[in-house]
N, C-alpha and C positions, 0 to 999 in steps of 0.2 A: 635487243639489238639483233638486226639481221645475221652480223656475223657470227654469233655465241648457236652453239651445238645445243639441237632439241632435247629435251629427254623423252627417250624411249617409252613406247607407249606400256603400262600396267598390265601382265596375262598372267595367269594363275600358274602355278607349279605342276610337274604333273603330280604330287601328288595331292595338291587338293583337286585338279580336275579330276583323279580316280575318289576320291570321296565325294565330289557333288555328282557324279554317274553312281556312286553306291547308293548315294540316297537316293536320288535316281530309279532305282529300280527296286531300293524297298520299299518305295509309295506306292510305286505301282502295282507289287506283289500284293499289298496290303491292299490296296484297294480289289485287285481282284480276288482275294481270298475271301472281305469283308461280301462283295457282290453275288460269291456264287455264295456263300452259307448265308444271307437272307434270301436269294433263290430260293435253294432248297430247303429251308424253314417255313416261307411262303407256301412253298410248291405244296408241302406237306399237310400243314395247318388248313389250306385249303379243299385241299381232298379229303380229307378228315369230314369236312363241311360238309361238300357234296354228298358223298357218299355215306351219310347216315340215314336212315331211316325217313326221318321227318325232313329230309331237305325240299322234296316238293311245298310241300304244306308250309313252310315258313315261307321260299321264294314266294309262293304265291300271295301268301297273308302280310309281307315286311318289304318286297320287293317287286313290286307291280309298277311297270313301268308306266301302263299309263293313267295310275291313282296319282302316281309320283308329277305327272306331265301335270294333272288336273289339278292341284292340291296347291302344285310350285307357287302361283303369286299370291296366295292368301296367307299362307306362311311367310314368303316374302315380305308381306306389307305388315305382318306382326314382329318381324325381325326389325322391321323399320323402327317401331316403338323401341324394342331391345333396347337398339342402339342408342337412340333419344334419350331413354333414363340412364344408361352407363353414362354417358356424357353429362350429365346434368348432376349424378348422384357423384361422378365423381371429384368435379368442380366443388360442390357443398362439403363432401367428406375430407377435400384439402385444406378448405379453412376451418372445419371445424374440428379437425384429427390436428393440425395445427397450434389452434386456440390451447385445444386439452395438452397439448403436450409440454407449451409453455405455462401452461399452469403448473402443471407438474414438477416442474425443472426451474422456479422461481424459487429463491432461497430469500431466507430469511424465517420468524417467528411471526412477524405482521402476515406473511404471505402463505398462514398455517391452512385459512380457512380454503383458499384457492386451492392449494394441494388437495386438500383433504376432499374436495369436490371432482376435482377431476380423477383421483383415486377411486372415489365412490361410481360416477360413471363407467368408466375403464370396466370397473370388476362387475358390475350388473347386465352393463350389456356385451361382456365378453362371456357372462356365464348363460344369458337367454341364449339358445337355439335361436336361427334366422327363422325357420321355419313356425317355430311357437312364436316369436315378434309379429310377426307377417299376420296371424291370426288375430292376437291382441288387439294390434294399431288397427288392421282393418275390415275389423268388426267394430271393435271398440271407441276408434277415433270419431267417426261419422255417430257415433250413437253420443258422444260429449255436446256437437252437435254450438263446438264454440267458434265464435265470433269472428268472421273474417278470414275462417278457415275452411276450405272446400273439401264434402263430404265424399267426391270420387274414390274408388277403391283406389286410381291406379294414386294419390296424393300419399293416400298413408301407406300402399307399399312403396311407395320410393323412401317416403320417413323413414320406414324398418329399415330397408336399405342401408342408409344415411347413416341412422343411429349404430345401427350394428358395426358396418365398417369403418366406420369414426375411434370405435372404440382399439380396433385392431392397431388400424392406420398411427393413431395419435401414439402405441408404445415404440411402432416402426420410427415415427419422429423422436421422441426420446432418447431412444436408444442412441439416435445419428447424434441427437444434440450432447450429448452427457459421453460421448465416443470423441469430442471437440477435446483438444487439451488445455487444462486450466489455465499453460503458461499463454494461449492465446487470449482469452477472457483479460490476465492481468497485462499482457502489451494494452490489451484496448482502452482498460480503468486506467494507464500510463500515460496514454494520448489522450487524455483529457473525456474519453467516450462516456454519455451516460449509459446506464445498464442496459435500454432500448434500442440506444445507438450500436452499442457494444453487440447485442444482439442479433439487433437488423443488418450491421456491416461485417461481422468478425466470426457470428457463431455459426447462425444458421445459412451460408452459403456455403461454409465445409461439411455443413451437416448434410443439409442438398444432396451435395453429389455424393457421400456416401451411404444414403439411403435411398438412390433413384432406383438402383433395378431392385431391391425388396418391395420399391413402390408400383413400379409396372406389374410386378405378379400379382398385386394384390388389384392392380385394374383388369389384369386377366380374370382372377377369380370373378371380378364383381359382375364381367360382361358376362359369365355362364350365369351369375345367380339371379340375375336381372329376369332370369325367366321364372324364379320361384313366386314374381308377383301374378303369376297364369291363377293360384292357388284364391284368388282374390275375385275372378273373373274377369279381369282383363286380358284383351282380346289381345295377345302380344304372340309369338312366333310359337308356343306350346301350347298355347288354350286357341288359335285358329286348326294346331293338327288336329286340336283332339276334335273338335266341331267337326271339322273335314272325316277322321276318323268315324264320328258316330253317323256317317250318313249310312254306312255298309261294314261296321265293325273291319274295316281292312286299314290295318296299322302301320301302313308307308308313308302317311305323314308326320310321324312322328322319327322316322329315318329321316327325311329329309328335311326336317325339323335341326339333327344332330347334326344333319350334314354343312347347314349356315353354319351351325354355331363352330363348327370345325372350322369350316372356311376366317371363320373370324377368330378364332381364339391361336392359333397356329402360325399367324405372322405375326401376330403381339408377343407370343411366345419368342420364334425366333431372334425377334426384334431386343422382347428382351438379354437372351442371353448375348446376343451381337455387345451391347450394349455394355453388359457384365465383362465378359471379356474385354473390350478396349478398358473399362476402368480399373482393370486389373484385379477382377474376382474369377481367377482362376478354375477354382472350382462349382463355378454358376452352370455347367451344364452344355449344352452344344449341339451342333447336327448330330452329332455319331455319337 
């Protein structure tokens, strides 16, 4: 009603307005404290650089500006690849990190031999080296030389790939599923759910969300390792520097090789710990 008295509009006390001016200016402190001691950390680390002995001789051997100009879209277009098998390897490694996990995590004595397979994988390809995989499969694959399978190198390194980070990924799943608690499992046997249903609706969507950001680091990982199929001869973002490299032994493409890979591993990063933090993994990590 018109005639009834407003109420007063809400303004803070003065003493919280002198506690939000405190904090106020311990940000700022902090922030200017944090800016000049990476200054002068920089500053230093720096000149350290320059001023050694051999600094001509690397700038000129690591940092050539225009090998780096000339070098730029052959690396680029092997980074292309990069990207292509992270993507693809990492699609294959969610259903089949997946698969293993629920095998794993399937109870019962009928369900011994499933365990006991996906146990058996887990620990073989958790115990090969990527590096020693990447040799086996391809060399090894293309020389089996079976049916309806293409003998390309870059095929069996993305297998290695696959297979290796399958095996990581799939305990990452486990963990989230077997972290679900039992009393939700039995609400879902209550509601009439069968064990699949119970599964596919109750278990693994809290497992989900609390294994997403262990799962972005592990696509962080996969996008740097993505280059170790170079070791196969595929022509991807490492094996165009080193070609580029051996025209004149001068190794700035191999700089600006790390420098995509920076550019791309550095907002997956961020992204991840952004990500961590809202789902309240506190200690996931951060800008500063």
């Amino acid at each position: 009603m018109s005639g009834q008295p407003t109420a007063p509009a809400w303004e803070p006390s003065a003493v919280q307005r002198e506690r939000d001016a405190f904090r106020r200016r311990r940000t700022l402190r902090s922030a200017l404290v944090a800016f000049a001691s990476t200054t002068v950390l920089l500053g230093l680390a720096g000149w350290a650089v320059v001023s050694s002995p051999g600094w001509e001789r690397v700038q000129e051997t690591y940092f050539d500006w225009d090998k780096a100009v000339d070098s730029f879209p052959a690396v680029l277009d092997g980074l292309w690849l990069n990207i292509r098998v992270m993507l693809i390897c990492a699609v294959l490694i969610l259903l089949l990190s997946l698969t293993i996990a629920v095998m794993r995590t399937v109870r019962g004595p009928v369900a011994f031999p499933l365990r006991l397979l996906g146990t058996v994988y887990v620990d073989v390809f958790r115990g090969l080296p990527l590096l020693l995989l990447l040799f086996l499969l391809g060399f090894g694959g293309p020389a089996l030389d079976l049916a309806g399978l293409p003998r390309s190198a870059l095929f069996w390194g993305c297998a290695a790939l696959v297979l290796s980070y399958s095996a990581y990924v799939a305990e990452v799943f486990r963990a989230g599923i077997e972290s679900v608690h039992p009393s939700q499992r039995l609400a879902g046997r209550a509601l009439g759910l069968s064990y699949a249903q119970n599964l596919r609706l109750v278990v693994l969507p809290q497992a989900w969300r609390r294994v997403l950001p262990p799962l972005m680091n592990d696509l962080v990982s996969l996008q740097k390792d993505s280059g170790l199929i170079a070791v196969l001869g595929v022509v991807d973002a490492i094996q165009a520097a080193r070609i580029e490299t051996a025209k004149d032994f001068n190794y700035t493409p191999y700089v600006v090789a790390g420098f995509l890979f920076i550019c791309l591993t550095i907002p997956m990063a961020r992204a991840t710990d952004w990500f961590a933090r809202k789902q309240g993994f506190h200690g996931a990590g951060g800008m500063l």
